[in-house]
Residue frames relative to the residue before (quaternion, step in Angstrom):
aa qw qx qy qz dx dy dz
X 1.0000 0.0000 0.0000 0.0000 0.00 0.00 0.00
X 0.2577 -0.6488 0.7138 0.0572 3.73 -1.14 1.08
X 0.1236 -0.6320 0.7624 0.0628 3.69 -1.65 1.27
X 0.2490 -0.7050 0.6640 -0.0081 3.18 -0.86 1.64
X 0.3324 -0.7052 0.6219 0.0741 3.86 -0.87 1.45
X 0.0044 0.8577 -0.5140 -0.0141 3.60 -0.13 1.11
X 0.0443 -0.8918 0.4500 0.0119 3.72 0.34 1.24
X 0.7155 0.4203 -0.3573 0.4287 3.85 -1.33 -0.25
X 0.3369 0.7294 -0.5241 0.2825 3.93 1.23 0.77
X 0.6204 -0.6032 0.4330 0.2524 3.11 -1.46 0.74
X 0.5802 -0.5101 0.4156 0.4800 3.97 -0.87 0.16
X 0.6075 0.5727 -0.2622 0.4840 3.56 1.02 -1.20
X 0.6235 0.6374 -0.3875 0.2340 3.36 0.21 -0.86
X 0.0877 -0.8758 0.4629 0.1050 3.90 -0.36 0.70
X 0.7303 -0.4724 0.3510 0.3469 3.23 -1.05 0.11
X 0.7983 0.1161 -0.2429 0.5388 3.69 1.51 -0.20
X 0.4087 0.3917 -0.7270 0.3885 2.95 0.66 1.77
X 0.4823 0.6005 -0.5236 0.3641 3.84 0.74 -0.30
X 0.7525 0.3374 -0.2912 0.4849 3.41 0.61 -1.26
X 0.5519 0.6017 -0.4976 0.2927 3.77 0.65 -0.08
X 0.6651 0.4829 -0.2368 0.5181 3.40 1.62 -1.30
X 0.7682 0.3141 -0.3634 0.4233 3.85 0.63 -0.74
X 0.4133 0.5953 -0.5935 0.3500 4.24 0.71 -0.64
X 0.5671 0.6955 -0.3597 0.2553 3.86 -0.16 -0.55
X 0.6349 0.4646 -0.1000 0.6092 2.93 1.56 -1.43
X 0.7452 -0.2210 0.3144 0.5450 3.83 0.39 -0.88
X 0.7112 -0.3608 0.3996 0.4519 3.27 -1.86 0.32
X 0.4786 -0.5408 0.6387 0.2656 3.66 -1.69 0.42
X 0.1030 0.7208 -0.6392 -0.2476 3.30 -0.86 -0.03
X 0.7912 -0.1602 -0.1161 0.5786 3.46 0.15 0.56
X 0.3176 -0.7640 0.5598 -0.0465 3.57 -1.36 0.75
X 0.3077 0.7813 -0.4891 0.2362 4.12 0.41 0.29
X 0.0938 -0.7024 0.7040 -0.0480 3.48 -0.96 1.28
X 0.6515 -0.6457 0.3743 0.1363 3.05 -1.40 2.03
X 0.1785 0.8697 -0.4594 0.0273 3.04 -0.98 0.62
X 0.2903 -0.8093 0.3664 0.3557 4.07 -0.09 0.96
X 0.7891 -0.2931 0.2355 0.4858 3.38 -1.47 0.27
X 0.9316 0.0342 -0.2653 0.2460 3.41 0.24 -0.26
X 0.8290 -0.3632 0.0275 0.4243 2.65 0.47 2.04
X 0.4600 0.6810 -0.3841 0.4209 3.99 1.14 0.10
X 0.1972 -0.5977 0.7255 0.2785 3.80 -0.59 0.42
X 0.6875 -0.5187 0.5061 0.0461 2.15 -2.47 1.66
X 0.4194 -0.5731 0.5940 0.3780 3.58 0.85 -1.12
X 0.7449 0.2787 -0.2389 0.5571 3.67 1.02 0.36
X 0.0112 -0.7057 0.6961 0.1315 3.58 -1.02 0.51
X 0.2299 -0.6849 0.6595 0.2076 3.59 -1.91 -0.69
X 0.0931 0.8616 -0.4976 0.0383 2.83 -0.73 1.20
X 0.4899 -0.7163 0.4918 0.0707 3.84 -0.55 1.40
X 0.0009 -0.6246 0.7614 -0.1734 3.58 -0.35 1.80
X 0.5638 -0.3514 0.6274 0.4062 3.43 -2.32 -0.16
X 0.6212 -0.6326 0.3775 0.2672 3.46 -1.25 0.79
X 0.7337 0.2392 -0.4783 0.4192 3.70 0.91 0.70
X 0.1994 0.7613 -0.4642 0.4065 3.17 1.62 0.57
X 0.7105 0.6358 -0.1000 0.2847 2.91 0.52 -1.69
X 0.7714 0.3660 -0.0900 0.5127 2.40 0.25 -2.08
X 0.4592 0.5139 -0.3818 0.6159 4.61 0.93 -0.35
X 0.7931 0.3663 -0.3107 0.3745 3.55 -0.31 -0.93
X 0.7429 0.4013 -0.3869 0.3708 3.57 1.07 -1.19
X 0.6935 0.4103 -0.4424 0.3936 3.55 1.09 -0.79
X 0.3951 0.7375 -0.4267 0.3434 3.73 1.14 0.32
X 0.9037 0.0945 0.1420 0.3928 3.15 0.64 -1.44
X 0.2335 0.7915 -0.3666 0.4297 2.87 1.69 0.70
X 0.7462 0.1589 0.0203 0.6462 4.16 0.20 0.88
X 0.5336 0.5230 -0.5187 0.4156 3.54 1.36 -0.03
X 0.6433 -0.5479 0.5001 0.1894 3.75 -1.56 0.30
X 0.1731 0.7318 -0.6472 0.1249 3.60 -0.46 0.89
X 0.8719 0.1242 0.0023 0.4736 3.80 -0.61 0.47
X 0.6428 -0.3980 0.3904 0.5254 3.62 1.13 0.16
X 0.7995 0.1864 -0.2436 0.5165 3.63 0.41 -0.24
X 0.4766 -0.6107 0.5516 0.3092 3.61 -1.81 0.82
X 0.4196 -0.6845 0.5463 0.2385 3.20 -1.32 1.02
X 0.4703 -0.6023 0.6405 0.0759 3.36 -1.53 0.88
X 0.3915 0.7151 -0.5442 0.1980 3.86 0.26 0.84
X 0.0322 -0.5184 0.8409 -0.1519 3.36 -1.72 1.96
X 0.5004 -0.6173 0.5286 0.2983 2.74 -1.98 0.58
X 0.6781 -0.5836 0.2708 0.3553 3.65 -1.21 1.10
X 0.2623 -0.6644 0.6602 0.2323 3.84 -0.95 0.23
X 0.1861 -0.7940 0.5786 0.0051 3.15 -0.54 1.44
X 0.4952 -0.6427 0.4358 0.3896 3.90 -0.86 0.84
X 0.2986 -0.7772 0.5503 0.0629 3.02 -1.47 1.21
X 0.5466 -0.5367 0.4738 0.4344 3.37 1.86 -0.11
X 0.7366 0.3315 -0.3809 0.4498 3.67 0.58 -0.38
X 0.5510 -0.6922 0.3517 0.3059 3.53 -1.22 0.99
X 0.4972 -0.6313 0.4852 0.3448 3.12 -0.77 0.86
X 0.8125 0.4516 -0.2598 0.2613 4.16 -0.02 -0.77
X 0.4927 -0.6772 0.3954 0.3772 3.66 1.80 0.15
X 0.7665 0.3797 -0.3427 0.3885 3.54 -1.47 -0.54
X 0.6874 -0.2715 0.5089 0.4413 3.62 -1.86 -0.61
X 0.8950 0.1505 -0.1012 0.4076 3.33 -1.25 0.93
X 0.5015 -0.6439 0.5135 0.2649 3.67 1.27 -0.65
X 0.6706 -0.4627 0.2401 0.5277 3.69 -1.08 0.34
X 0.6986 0.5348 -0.1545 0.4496 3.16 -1.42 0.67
X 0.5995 0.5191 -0.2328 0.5629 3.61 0.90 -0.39
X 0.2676 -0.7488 0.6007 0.0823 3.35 -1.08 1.38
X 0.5369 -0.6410 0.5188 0.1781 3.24 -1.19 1.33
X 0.1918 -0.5210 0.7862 0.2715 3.78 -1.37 0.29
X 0.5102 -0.4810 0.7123 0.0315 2.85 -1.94 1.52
């Protein structure tokens, strides 16, 4: 399974118009648009196809239109545990000379 990070969504947007636009491609396996504590969407959802689902749906609908705005879909980058900033210690970390 591939989580595809669909970004530049409208406030309106809902969870079953995402799943109206991606179900085409393949079964969902899970679907969940972001939202802050109080209850506002984030402007991002995720949404979990089989990996050529995905991988059809993102170059499908990538820049397609949902609510007035073009959607922004790549496939999520999931933490690998490795530090994102490089060097000894990570950002921030003083060097011995």
């Amino acid at each position: 399974m591939t989580t595809l990070y669909v970004g530049n969504l409208s406030p309106d947007a809902t969870a079953s118009d995402l799943r109206a636009m991606f179900s085409p491609f393949g079964e969902i396996g899970s679907l969940r648009v972001a939202r802050d504590r109080a209850g506002r969407a984030r402007g991002f959802a995720l949404v979990e196809l089989d990996d050529e689902a995905a991988t059809t749906a993102m170059d499908a609908l990538k820049g397609a239109e949902l609510k007035g705005r073009a959607m922004d879909v790549v496939v999520e980058r999931a933490s690998s545990g490795v530090k994102r900033y490089g060097g000894r210690g990570g950002r921030g970390a003083h060097r011995r000379h």
